[in-house]
VOBA-1610 file (N, C-alpha, C; in pm, whole numbers, padded with zeros to 5 digits, always signed):
BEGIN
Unk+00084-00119+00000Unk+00000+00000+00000Unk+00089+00125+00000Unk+00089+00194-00124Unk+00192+00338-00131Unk+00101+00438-00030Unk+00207+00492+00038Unk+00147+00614+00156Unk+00075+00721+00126Unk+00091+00738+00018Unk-00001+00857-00039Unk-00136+00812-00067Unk-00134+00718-00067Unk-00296+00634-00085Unk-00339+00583+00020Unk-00242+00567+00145Unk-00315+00560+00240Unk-00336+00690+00330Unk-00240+00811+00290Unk-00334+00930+00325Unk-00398+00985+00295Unk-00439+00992+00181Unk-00565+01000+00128Unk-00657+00954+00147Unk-00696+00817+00165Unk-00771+00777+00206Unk-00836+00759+00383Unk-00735+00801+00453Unk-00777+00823+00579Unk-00811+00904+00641Unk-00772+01042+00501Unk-00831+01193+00532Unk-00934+01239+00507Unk-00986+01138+00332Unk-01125+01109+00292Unk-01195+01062+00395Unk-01186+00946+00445Unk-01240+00866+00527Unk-01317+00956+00635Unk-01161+00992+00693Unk-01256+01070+00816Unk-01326+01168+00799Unk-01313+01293+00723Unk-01398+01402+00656Unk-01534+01397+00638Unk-01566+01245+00554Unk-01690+01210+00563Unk-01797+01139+00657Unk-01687+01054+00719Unk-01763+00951+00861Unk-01842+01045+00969Unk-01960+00969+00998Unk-02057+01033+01097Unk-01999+00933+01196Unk-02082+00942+01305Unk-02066+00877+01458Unk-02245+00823+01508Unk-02191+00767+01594Unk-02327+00714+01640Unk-02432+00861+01679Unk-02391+00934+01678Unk-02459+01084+01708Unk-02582+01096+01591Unk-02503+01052+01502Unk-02509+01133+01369Unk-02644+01000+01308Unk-02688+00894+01367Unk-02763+00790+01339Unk-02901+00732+01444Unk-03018+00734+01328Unk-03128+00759+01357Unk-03238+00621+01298Unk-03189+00577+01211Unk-03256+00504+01098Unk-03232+00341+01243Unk-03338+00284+01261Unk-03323+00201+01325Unk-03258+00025+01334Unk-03228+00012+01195Unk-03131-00067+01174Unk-03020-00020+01142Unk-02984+00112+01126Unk-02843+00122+01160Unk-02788+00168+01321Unk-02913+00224+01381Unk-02870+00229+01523Unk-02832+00069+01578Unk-02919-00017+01570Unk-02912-00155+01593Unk-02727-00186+01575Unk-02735-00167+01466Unk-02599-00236+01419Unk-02490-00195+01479Unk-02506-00016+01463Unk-02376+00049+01552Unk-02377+00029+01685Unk-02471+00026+01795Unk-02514-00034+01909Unk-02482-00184+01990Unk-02535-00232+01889Unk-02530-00415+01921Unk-02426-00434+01840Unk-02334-00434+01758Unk-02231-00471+01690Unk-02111-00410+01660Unk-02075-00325+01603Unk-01989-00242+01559Unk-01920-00133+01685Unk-02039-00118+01779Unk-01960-00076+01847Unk-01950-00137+02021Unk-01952-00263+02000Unk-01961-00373+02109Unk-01870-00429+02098Unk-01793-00363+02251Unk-01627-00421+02250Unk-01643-00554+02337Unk-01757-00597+02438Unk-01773-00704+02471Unk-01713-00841+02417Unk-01633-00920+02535Unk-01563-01034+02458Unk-01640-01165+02440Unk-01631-01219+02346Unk-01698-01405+02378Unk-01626-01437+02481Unk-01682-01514+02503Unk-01684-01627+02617Unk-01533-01712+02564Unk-01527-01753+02434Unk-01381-01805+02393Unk-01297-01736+02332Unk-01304-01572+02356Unk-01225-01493+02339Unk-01017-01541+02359Unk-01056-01569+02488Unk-00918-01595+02497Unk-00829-01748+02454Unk-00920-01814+02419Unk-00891-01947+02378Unk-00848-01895+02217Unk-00910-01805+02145Unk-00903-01789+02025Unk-00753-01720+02031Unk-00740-01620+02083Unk-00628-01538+02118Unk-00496-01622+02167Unk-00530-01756+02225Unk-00436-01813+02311Unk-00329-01879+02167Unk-00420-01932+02090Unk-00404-01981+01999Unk-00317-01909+01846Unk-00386-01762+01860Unk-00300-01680+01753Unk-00163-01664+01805Unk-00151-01640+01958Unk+00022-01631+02029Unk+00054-01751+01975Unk+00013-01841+01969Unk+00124-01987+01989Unk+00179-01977+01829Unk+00052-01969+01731Unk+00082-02030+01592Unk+00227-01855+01543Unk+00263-01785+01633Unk+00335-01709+01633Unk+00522-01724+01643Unk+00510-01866+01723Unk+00621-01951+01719Unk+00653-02044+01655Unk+00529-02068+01541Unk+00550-02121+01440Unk+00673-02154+01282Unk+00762-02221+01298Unk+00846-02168+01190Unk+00847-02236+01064Unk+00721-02352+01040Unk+00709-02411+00954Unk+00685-02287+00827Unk+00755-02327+00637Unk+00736-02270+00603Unk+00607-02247+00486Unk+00585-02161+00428Unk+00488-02141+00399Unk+00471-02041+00241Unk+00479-02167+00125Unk+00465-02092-00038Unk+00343-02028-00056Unk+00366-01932-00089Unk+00220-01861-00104Unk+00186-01864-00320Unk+00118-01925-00348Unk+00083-01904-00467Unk+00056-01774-00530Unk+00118-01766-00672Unk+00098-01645-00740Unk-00027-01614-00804Unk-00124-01604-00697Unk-00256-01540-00734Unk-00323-01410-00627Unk-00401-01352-00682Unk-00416-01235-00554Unk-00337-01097-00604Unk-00318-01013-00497Unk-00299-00900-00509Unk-00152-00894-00412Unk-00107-01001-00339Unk-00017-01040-00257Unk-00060-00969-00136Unk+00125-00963-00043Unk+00051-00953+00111Unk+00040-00816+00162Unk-00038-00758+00226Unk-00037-00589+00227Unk+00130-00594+00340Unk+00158-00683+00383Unk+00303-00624+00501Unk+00464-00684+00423Unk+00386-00788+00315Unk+00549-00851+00293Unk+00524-00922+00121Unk+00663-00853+00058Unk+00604-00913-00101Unk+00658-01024-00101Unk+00725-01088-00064Unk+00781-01252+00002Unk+00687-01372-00084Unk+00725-01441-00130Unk+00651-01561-00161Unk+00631-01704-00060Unk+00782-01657+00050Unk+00752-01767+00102Unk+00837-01699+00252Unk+00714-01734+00353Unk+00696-01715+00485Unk+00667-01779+00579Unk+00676-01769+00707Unk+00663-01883+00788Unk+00516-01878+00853Unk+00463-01949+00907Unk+00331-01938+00977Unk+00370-01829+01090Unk+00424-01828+01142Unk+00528-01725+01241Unk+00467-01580+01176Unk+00550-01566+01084Unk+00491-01454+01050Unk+00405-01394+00988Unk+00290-01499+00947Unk+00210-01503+00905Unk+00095-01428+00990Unk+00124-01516+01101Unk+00013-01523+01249Unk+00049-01390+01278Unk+00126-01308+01269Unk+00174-01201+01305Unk+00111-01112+01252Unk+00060-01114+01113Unk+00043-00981+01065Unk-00092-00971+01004Unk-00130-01162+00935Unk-00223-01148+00802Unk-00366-01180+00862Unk-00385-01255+00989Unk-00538-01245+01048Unk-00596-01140+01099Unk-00704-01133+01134Unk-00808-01057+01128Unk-00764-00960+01262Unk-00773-00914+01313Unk-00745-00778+01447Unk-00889-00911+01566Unk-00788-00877+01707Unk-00873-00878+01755Unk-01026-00820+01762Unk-01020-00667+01703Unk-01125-00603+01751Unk-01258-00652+01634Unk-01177-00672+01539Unk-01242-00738+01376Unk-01338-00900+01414Unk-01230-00933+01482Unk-01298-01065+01602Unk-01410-01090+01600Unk-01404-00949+01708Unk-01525-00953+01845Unk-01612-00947+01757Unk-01602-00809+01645Unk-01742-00778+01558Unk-01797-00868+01463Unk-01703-00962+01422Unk-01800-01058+01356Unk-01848-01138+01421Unk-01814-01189+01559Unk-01925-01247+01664Unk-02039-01206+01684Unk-02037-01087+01705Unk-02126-00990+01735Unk-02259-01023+01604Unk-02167-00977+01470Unk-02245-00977+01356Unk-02303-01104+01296Unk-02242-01211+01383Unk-02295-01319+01397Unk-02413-01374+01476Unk-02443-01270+01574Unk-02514-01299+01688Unk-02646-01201+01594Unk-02615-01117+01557Unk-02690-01011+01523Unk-02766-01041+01411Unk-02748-01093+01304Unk-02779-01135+01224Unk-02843-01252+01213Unk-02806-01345+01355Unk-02905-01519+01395Unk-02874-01571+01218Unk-02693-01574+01208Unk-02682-01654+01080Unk-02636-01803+01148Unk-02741-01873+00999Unk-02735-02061+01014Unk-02634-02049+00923Unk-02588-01962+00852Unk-02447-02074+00715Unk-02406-01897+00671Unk-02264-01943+00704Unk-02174-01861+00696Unk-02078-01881+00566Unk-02039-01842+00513Unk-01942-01835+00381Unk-01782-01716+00410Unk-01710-01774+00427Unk-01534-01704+00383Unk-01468-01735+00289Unk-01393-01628+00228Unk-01314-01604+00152Unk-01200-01571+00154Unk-01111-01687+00216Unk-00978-01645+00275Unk-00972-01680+00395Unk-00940-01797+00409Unk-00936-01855+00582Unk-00845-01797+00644Unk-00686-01825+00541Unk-00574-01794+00562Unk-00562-01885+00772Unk-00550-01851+00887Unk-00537-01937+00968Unk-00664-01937+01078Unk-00806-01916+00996Unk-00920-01975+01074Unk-00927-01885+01208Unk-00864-01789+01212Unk-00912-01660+01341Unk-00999-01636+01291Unk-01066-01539+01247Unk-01200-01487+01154Unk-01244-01579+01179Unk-01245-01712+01089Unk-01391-01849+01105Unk-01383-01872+01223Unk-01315-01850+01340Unk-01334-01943+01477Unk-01436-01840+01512Unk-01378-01668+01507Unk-01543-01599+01602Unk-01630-01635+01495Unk-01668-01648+01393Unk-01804-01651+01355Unk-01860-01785+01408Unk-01773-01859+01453Unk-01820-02036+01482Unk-01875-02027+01596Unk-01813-01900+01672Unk-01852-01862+01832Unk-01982-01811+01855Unk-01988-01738+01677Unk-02111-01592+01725Unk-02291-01721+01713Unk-02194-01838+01660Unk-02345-01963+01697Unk-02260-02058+01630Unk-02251-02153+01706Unk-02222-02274+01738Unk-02250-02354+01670Unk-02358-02376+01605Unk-02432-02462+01536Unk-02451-02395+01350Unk-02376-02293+01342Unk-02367-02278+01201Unk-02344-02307+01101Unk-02339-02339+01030Unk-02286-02436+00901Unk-02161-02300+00880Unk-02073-02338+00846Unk-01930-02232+00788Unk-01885-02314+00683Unk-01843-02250+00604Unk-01758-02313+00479Unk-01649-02182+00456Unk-01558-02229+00449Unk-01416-02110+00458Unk-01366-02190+00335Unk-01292-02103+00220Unk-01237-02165+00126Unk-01057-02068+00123Unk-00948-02143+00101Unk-00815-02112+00093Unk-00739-02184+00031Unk-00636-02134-00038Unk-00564-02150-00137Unk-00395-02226-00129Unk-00401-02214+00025Unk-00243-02243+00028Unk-00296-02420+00169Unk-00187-02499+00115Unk-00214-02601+00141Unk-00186-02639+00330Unk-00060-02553+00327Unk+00037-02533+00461Unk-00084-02461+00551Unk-00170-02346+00525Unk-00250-02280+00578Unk-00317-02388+00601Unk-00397-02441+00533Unk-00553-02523+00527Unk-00534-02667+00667Unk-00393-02728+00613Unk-00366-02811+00779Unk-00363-02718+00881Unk-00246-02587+00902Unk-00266-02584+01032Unk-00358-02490+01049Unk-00435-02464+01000Unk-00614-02428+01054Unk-00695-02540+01087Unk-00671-02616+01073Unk-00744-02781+01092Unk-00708-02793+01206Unk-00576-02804+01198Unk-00511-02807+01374Unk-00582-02733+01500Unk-00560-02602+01448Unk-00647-02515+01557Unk-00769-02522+01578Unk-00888-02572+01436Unk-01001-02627+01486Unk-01044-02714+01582Unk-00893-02818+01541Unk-00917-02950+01663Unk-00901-02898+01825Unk-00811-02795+01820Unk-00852-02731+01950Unk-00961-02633+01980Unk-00995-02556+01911Unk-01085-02430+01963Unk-01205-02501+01965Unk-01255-02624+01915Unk-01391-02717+01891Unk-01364-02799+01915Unk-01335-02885+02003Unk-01321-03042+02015Unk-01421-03124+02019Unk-01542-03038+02079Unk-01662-03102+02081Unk-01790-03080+02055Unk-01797-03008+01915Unk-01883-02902+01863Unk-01875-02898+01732Unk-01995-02862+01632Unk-01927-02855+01510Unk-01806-02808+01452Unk-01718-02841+01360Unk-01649-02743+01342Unk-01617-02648+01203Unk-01586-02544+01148Unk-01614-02490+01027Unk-01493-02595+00903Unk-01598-02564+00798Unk-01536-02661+00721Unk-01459-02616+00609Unk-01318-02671+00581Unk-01241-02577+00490Unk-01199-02655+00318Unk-01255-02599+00246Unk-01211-02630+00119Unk-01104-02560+00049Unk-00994-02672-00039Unk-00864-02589-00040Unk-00895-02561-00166Unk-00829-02477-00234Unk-00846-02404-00332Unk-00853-02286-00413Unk-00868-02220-00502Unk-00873-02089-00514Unk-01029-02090-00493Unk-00998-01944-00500Unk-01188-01914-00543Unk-01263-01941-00602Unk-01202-01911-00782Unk-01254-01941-00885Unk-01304-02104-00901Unk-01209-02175-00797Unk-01262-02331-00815Unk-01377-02374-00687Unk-01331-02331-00577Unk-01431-02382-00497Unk-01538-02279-00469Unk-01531-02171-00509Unk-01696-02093-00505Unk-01805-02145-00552Unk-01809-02191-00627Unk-01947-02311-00666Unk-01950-02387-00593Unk-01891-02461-00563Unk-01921-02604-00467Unk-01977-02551-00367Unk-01874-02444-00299Unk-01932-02380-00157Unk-02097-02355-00150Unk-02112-02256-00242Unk-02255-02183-00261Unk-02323-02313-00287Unk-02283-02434-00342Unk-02366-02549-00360Unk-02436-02620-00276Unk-02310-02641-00199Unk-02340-02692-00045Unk-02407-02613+00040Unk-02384-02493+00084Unk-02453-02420+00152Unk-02609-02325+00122Unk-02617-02378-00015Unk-02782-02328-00053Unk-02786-02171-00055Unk-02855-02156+00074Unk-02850-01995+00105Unk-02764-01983+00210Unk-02691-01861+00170Unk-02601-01763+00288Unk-02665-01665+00359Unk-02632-01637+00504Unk-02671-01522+00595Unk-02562-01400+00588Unk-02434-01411+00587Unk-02312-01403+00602Unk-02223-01433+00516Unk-02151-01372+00435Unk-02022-01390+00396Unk-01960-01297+00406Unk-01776-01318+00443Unk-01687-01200+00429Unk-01586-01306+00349Unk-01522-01135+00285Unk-01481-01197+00123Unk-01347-01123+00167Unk-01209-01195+00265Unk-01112-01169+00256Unk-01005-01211+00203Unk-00943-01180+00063Unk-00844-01306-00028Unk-00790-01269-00123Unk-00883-01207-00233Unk-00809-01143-00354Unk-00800-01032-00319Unk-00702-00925-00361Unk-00752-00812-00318Unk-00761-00729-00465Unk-00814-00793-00537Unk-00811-00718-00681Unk-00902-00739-00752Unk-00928-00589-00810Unk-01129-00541-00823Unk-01162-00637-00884Unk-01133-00702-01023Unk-01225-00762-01069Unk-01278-00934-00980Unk-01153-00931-00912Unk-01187-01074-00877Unk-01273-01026-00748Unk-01277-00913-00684Unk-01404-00872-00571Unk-01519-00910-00630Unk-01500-00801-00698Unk-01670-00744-00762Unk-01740-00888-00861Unk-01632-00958-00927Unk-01706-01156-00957Unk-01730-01192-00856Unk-01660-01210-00717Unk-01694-01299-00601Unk-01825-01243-00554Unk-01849-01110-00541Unk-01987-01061-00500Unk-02097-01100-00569Unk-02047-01126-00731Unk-02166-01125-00806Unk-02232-01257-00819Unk-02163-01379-00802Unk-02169-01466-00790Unk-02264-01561-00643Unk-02231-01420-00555Unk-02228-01526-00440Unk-02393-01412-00428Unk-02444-01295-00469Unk-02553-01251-00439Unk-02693-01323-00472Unk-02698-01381-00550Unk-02849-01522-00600Unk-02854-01616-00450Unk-02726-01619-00384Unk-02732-01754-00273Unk-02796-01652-00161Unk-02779-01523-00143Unk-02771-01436-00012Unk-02980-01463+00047Unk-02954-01514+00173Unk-03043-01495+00229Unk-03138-01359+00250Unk-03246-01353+00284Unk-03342-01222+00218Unk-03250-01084+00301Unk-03213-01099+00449Unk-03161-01035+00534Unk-03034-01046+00498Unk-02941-01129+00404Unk-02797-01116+00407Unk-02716-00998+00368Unk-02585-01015+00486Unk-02471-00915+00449Unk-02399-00978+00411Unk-02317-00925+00358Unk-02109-00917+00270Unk-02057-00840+00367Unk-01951-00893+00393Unk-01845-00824+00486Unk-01750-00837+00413Unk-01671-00705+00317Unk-01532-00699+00265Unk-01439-00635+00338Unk-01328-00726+00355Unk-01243-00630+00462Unk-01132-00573+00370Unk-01079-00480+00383Unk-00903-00452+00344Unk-00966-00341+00199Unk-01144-00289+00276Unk-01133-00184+00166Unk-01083-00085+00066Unk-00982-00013+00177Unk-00892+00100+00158Unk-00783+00079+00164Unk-00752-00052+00142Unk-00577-00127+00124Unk-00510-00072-00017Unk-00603-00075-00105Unk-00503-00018-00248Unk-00642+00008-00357Unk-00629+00143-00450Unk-00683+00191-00508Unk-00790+00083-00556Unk-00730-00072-00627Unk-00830-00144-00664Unk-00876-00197-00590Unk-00922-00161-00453Unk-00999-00237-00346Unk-01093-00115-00322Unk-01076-00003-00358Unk-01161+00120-00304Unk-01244+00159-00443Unk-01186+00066-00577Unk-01310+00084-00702Unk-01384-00043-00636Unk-01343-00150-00586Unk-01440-00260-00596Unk-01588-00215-00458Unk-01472-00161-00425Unk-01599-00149-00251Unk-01686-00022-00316Unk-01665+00107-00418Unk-01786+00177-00422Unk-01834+00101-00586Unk-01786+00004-00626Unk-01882-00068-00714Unk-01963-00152-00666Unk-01952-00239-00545Unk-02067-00324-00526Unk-02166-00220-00434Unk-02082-00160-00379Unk-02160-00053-00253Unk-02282+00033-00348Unk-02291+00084-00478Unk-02374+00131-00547Unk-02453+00015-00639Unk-02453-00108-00631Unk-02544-00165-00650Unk-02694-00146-00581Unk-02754-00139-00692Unk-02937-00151-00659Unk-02955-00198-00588Unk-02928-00326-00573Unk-02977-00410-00466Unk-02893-00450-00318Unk-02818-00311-00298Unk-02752-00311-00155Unk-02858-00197-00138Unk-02922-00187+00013Unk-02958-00114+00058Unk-02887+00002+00181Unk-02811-00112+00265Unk-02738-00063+00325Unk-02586-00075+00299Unk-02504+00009+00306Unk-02348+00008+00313Unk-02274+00076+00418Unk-02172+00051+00493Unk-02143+00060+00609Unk-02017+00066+00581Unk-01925+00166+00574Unk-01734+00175+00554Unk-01733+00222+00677Unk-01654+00073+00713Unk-01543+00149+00912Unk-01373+00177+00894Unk-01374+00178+00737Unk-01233+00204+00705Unk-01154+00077+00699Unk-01138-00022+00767Unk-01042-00124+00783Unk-01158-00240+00685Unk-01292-00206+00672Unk-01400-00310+00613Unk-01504-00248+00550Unk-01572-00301+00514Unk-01701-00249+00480Unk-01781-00382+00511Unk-01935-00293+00537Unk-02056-00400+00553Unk-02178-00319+00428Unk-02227-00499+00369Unk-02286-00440+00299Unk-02447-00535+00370Unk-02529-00441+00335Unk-02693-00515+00375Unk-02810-00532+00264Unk-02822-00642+00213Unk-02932-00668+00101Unk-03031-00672+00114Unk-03052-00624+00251Unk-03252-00604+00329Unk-03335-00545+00231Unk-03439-00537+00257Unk-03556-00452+00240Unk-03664-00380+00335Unk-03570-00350+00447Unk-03646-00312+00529Unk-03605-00142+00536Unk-03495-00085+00463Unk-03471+00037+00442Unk-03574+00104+00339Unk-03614+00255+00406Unk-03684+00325+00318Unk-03638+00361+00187Unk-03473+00375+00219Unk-03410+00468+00142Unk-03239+00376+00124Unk-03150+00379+00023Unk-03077+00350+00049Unk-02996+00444+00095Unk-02895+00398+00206Unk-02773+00477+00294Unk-02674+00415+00200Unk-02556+00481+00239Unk-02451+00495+00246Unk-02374+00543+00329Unk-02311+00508+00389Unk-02242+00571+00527Unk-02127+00540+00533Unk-02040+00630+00618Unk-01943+00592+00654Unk-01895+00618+00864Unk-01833+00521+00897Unk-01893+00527+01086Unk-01719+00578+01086Unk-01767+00593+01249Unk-01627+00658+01281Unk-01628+00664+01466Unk-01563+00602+01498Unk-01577+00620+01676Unk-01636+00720+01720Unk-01710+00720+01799Unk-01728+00868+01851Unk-01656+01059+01894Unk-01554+00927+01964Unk-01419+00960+02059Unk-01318+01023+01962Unk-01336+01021+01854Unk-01259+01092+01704Unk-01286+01177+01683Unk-01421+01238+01714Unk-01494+01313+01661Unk-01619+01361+01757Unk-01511+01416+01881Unk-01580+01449+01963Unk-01730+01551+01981Unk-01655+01692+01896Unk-01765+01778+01838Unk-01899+01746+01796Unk-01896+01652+01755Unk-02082+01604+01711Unk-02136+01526+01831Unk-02116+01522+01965Unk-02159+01433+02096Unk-02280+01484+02055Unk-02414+01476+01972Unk-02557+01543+01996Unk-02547+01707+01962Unk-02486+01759+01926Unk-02469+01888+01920Unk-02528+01898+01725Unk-02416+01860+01655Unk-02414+01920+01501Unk-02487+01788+01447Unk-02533+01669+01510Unk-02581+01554+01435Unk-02683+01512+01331Unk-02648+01470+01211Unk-02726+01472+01066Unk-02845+01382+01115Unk-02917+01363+00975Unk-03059+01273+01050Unk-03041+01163+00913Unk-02964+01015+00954Unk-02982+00932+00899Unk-03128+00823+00869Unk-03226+00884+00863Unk-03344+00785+00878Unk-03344+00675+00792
//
């Protein structure tokens, strides 16, 4: 990611982002409320966490295939799980919220794009237990030791199920098996056209209430055409940029379509109720 594109984009970003002040429309209060801004931990919070330290001492190594957009921290082809665990899973705080958005949403079948080492799929496995998950990934070294960590974080519970592969090969099967989706986040390629196919593809399966969760929006110019190309589709009603992701919502329970962009409160202290817009 060249720096000039990421200051730009974080100056855009914030310029435009409202705050929970600034939100009125009752499924987006919901969301910013109960999700997005619910730092509350699961219950296997730290089992998940216990697990990203360890695979950190990892030094097995690790070919990464020449497909994708490569790694936003290292142009390396070949790395260790070590440092893998270090840089390329999801943020704790990214965690919590797809638990959350898991809980929030009461999704039965979950869909990923980019297991890479099964942090991400373990909270959504958390945010209900009994979900069907299908995670699809490309590198072979990844796909065992995410298996591994399943056998611990689930020993006695379903556990999410991983197909190896690229996208282009196991996205059908996935969507096959899983019928309809509640949930998918699409973290893997990071390059527009292969976004904006994975979206298009996977929207016929989306349950009536389903979201897309794309993360690594504002990672590089062709991730910020793909996120305001699906984000201006007709049939998104809601869109949600927190900068590090976007959420998209295919409801019909919006009057109007939004577009938004959120922003901590605590950033943007000045609007506490004082200057706040009226998102209905």
């Amino acid at each position: 990611m060249k720096i000039s594109h990421t200051v730009r984009s974080i100056l855009a970003y914030y310029w435009s982002a409202l705050t929970r002040y600034d939100v009125h429309s009752p499924l987006l209060h919901d969301l910013v409320f109960r999700v997005i801004e619910n730092k509350s931990r699961p219950v296997g919070y730290h089992f998940i966490e216990k697990v990203r330290r360890e695979m950190r001492e990892i030094n097995t190594v690790v070919q990464s295939p020449d497909v994708g957009a490569g790694s936003m921290v290292s142009p390396r082809k070949s790395r260790t799980i070590g440092d893998i665990a270090r840089t390329s899973p999801v943020a704790p705080d990214d965690g919590i919220l797809f638990y959350h958005l898991t809980q929030f949403t009461k999704a039965e079948s979950i869909l990923e794009l980019g297991t890479c080492l099964g942090i991400s799929t373990s909270y959504f496995q958390l945010g209900n237990p009994s979900a069907r998950i299908i995670s699809i990934e490309g590198v072979p070294e990844l796909v065992k030791q995410t298996r591994d960590n399943f056998e611990k974080l689930f020993p006695h519970q379903r556990r999410p199920k991983i197909l190896e592969g690229t996208f282009e090969k196991q996205l059908s099967a996935a969507l096959q098996e899983l019928g309809k989706v509640d949930l998918v986040l699409v973290d893997g390629d990071h390059r527009f056209e292969a976004v904006v196919e994975a979206v298009e593809k996977i929207k016929p399966h989306l349950n009536r209430e389903g979201m897309i969760i794309l993360h690594d929006i504002h990672w590089s110019r062709d991730m910020e055409r793909a996120w305001h190309n699906v984000q201006g589709d007709e049939e998104v009603s809601l869109s949600v940029d927190l900068y590090r992701l976007g959420i998209l919502y295919y409801g019909a329970s919006l009057r109007e379509k939004q577009n938004v962009s959120l922003i901590p409160y605590y950033l943007k202290p000045w609007r506490i109720g004082l200057f706040a817009s009226n998102q209905s």
